[in-house]
N, C-alpha and C positions, 0 to 999 in steps of 0.2 A: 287744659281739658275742656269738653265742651260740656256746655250748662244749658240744658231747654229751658226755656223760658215757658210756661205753659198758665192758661186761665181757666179756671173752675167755676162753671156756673152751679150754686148752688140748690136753684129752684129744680132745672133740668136734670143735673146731677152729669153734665156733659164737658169732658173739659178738651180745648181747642191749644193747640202748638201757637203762642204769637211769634218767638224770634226765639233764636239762641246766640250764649255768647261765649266767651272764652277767657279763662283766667283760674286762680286757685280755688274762687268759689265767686260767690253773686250777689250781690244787696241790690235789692229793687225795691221801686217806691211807685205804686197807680196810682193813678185820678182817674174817678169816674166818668168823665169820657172819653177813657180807652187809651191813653197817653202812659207808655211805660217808663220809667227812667231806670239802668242798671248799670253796673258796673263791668269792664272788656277790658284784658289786655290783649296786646296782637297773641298770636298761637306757637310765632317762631320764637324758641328760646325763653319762654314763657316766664321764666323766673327772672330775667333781665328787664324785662318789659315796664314801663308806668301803667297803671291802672288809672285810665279817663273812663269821665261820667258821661253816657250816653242816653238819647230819649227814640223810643220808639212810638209810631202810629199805628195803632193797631189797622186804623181803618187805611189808612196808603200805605204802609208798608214801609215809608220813610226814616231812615234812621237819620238822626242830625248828632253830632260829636261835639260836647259844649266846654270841654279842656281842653282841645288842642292847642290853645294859645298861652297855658302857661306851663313854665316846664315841673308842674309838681304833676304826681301820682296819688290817688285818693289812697286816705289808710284806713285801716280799721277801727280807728277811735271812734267815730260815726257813721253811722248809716246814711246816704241821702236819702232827702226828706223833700216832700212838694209844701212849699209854704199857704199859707191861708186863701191867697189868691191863687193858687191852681196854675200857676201862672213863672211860677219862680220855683229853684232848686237850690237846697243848700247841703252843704258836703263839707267835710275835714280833706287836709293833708296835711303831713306831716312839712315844718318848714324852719330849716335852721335851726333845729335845738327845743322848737315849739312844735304848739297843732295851731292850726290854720284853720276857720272858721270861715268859710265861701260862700256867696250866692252868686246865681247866673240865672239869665233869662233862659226858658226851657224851650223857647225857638231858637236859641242860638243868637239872636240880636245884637248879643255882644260878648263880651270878654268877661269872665268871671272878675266878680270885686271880693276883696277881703271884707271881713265884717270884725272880724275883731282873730287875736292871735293870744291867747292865754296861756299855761302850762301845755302838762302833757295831760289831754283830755281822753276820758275814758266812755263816753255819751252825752248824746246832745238832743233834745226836742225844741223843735223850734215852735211859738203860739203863737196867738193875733186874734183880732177880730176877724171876721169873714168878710176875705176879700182882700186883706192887710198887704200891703209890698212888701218890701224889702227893707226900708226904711221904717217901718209903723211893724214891725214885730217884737217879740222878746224872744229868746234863746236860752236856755236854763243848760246848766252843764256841769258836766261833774269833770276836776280836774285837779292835778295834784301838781305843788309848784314849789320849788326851792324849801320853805317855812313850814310843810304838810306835808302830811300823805294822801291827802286826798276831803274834798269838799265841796258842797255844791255852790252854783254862780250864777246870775242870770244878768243878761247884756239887754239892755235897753237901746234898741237899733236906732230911736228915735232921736234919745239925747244922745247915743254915744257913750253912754257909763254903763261899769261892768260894777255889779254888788254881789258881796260874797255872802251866802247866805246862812251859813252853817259853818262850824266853829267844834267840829266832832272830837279831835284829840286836843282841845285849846288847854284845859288840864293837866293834861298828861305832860305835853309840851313844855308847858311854861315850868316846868319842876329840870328839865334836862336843856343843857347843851346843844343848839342844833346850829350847826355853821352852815356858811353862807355862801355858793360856790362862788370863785372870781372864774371868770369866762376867758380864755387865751384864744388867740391867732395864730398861726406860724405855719408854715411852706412846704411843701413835701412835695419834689419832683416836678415843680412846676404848678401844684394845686396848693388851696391854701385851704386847711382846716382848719375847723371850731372843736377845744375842746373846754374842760373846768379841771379848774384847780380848788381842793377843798383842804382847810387846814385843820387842826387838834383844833380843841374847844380851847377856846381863851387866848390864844395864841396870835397876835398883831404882829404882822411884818415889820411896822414902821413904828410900833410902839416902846417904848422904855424896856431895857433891857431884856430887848428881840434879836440882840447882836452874838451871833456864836451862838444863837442855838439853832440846832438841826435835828430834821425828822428823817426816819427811815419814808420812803418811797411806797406807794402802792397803787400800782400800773391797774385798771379795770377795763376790759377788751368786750365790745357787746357782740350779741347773737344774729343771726339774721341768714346772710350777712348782710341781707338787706334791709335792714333796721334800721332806728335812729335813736339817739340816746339826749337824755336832757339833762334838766337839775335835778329834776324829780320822777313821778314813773315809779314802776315796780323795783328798782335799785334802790330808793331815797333810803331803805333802813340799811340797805349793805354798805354804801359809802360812810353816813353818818356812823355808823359801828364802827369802821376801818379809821374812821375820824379820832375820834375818842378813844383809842387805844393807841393813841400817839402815833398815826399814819397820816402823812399828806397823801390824799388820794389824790391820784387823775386819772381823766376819761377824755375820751375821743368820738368823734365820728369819723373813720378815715374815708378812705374813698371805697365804695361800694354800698356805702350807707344812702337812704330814703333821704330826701328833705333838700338836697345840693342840686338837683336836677336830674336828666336821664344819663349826660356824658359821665356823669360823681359816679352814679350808680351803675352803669357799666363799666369801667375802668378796671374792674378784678375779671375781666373776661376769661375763661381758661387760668386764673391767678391767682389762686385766693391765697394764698401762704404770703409770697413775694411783697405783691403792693402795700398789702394790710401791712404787714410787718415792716417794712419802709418807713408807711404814716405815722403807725403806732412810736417808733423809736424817735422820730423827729420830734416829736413831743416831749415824750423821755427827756432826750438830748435837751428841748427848750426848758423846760420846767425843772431838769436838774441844774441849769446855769443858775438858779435861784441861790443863793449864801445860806438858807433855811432848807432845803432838802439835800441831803446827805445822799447822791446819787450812786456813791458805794453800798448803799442797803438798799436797793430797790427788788422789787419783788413782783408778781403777776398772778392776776386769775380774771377769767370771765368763764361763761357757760353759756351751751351749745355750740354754735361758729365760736364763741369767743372759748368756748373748751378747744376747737380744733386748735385755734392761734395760740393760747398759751403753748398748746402743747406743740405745736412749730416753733414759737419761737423758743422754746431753750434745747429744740434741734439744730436752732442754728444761731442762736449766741451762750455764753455764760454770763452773760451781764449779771443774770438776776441773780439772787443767792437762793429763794424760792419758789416755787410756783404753787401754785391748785387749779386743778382743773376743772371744771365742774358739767356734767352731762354732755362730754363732748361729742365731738366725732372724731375717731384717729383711722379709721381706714376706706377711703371713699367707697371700696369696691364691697365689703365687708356693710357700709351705710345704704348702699342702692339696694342691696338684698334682703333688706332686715326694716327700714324704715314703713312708715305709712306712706302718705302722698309728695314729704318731700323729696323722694326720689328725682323728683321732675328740676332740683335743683341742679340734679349732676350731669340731667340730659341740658339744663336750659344754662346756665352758666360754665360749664365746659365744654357744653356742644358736644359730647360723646357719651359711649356706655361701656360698661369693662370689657365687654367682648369684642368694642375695638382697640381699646388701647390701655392693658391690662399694665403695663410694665409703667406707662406715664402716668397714670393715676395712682400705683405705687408713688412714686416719685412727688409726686401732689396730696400726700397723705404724711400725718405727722409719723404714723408708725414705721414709713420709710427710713427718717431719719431717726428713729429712736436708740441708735447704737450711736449717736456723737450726744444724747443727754448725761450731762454731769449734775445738773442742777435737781436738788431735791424736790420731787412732786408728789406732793397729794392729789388723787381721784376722788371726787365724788358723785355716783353715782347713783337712778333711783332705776329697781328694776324694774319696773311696768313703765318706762318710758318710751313710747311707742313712736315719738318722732327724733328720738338718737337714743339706741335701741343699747343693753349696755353690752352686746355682745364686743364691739370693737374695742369698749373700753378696757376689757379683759383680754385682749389681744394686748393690746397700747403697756397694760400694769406688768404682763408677763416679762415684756421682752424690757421691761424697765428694771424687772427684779433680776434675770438673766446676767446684764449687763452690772449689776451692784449697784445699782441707783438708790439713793433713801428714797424709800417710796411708802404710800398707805392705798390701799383701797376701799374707801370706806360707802359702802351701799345701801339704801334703803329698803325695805320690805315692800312688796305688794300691800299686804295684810293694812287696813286703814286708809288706806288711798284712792278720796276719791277722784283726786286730780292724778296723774302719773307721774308729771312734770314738775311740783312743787309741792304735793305731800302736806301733811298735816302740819297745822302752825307750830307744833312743837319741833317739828323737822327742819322747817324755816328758820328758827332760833337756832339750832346743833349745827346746822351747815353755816352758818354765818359765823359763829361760832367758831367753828372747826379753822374756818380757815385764818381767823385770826390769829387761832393758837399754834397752827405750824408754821404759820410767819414769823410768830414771837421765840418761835428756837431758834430760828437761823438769824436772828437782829442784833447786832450790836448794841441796840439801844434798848432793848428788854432784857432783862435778867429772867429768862425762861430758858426751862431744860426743852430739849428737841422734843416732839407729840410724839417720836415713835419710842421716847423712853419714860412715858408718863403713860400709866394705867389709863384704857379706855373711860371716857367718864370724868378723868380727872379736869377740872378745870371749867368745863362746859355744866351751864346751868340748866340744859335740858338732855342732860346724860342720864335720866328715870323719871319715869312715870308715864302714860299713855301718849303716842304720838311720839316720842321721844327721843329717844336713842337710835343710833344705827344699828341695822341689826348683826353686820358683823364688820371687823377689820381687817385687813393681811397686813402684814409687816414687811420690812426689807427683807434682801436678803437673798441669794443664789436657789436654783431648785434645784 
């Protein structure tokens, strides 16, 4: 979509058009004389596209492009920002598993350099004396990494050192279990992906009678699809939960993910079921060769894209013995009519709209295949989610209980909600929650009864009180 880029004079009260750009939205950063820096992807396919930092002249007109030369896409974790000297830009990407911390000369002089690469960062201000380069700044940052959920940082450009400044859950922590993911490699189609591997609390592969024992499996799929997943990030408390409850978790970036370059993240062109699901099981496949994961108990959930995928893949394997889905999408055509602006995903990564190709978008949608699901799935959806709307997902549960599938529906209320998408902290606990406990019916390695024969409430520690509970559930079962 297109974005004016517009300047407001305050004194006059006159505001002038300098440039426009194109992409899902804008971050711009001035300098007072008249130098704009923003953010553009190209307009074709728009949701395929890398987002480079760009610098406009207000007074020539001059745009100059200062990421061309590496192949990362700026993210959302930071805004660019004009450093002390007026003179220099500094910007996040997402990179390998990490956020990427960049400066560039704002002529374009040269090639952006890294500054430093820490967790997954959620903002960043960069200080100095006036006038300061690139070298003579600090960078203060807030980021969350394997050991946290989140803390602030600040990098001393000069010496090179990163110091963590804050220590918010250091209490909390040091009372619980928090494991440590190991990082894996492995091949898929010719690409090689990064995923982790996280084990139960206390649990040593290579330590004293670590022999013959094994964990149930838990497959975790991210959203996007153009995303990127790390150690830590908004998942840190779902993995670690799935940890502790006696689950080897694993996760992926497959290919259409941020952070691999432009070729990674176009590879699900017109594809998103197929490739994903390829990557996703090569992992499976590697991480169950392990003698410690029991790859006859493995199970799956993610949320949004990674709702569409679960719910593809147990259209097209029985491997898992589980699923949950969470805020998915299951019918594309049903998603372009109902969504807010990500609509522009299913013109820009399918390169069509239903009204040309209504039967193959069927066929690219998980509710196509929902009459070859055998595999028990829990839904959870929130209803004021306005970017995976939960109309599909009640298409997706029908034709699951239709078919005799073990199935739940379990929904959120409007009512309390000021986010749409993730609901009140007590919501956050019951879904996390939730979907451990329907994995624990179907595990050989849990002595739990299935959740569709356990009283709502039962089990879940925020099954009452404000925020809490779901507000209702359906059961399996024929109409």
């Amino acid at each position: 979509m297109e974005i004016a880029i517009r300047a407001h004079d305050f004194e006059t009260g006159e505001t002038e058009r300098v440039h426009a750009t194109t992409g899902w939205g804008a971050a711009l950063a001035a300098t007072a004389d008249g130098r704009v820096a923003f953010t553009h992807a190209e307009p074709e396919q728009i949701s395929m596209q890398p987002v480079d930092l760009r610098v406009v002249d207000r007074e020539t007109g001059e745009v100059t492009d200062l990421t061309g030369e590496i192949d990362r896409g700026l993210g959302y974790e930071a805004a660019p920002q004009w450093g002390p000297d007026d003179a220099t830009l500094f910007f996040a990407t997402p990179d390998e598993g990490r956020t990427a911390l960049w400066h560039v000369p704002a002529d374009g002089s040269a090639a952006p350099e890294r500054l430093v690469r820490p967790g997954t960062v959620s903002g960043a201000t960069v200080g100095g004396d006036e006038g300061a380069g690139p070298d003579e700044v600090t960078v203060a940052f807030a980021a969350s990494e394997s050991d946290h959920p989140g803390d602030v940082f600040a990098h001393d450009a000069w010496r090179g050192e990163t110091a963590r400044l804050t220590d918010l859950n250091g209490d909390y922590l040091a009372e619980r279990a928090v494991g440590e993911p190991e990082e894996v490699r492995f091949e898929s189609d010719g690409a090689e992906i990064q995923g982790w591997v996280l084990t139960p609390p206390g649990f040593d592969p290579d330590g004293e009678g670590s022999e013959g024992e094994a964990f149930p499996l838990a497959v975790e799929i991210h959203g996007g699809p153009h995303a990127m997943w790390s150690t830590a990030g908004t998942m840190w408390h779902e993995f670690q939960t799935l940890a502790a409850r006696g689950y080897v978790v694993f996760w992926s970036n497959p290919r259409g993910s941020t952070g691999y370059g432009e070729s990674f993240m176009q590879a699900i062109e017109r594809d998103w079921g197929a490739v994903t699901l390829s990557d996703v099981m090569a992992g499976v496949e590697t991480v169950a060769e392990r003698p410690y994961v029991d790859g006859t108990n493995a199970f799956v959930t993610g949320g949004s894209f990674g709702g569409f995928m679960t719910a593809w893949a147990v259209g097209q394997t029985d491997y898992f013995r589980a699923a949950v889905s969470q805020r998915g999408v299951y019918d594309l055509t049903g998603f372009y009519g109902s969504t807010d602006a990500a609509y522009k995903l299913l013109e820009g990564d399918f390169d069509t709209v239903p009204s040309e190709e209504p039967g193959w978008l069927w066929e690219q949608s998980p509710t196509g295949h929902a009459d070859g699901v055998d595999t028990p799935t829990l839904l959870i959806h929130s209803e004021d989610d306005t970017r995976t709307p939960i109309c599909t997902a009640e298409l997706y549960h029908r034709m699951l209980r239709k078919n005799g599938v073990d199935t739940r529906f379990v929904r959120y209320p409007r009512e309390g909600h000021e986010l749409s998408r993730s609901g009140e902290p007590g919501h956050v606990v019951d879904r996390i929650e939730r979907i451990g406990r329907w994995f624990d019916g179907y595990s050989e390695h849990h002595d739990a009864p299935r959740a569709l024969d356990r009283l709502d409430g039962e089990g879940l520690s925020a099954g009452s009180g404000e925020g809490g509970a779901a507000e209702s559930e359906t059961d399996a079962g024929e109409e």
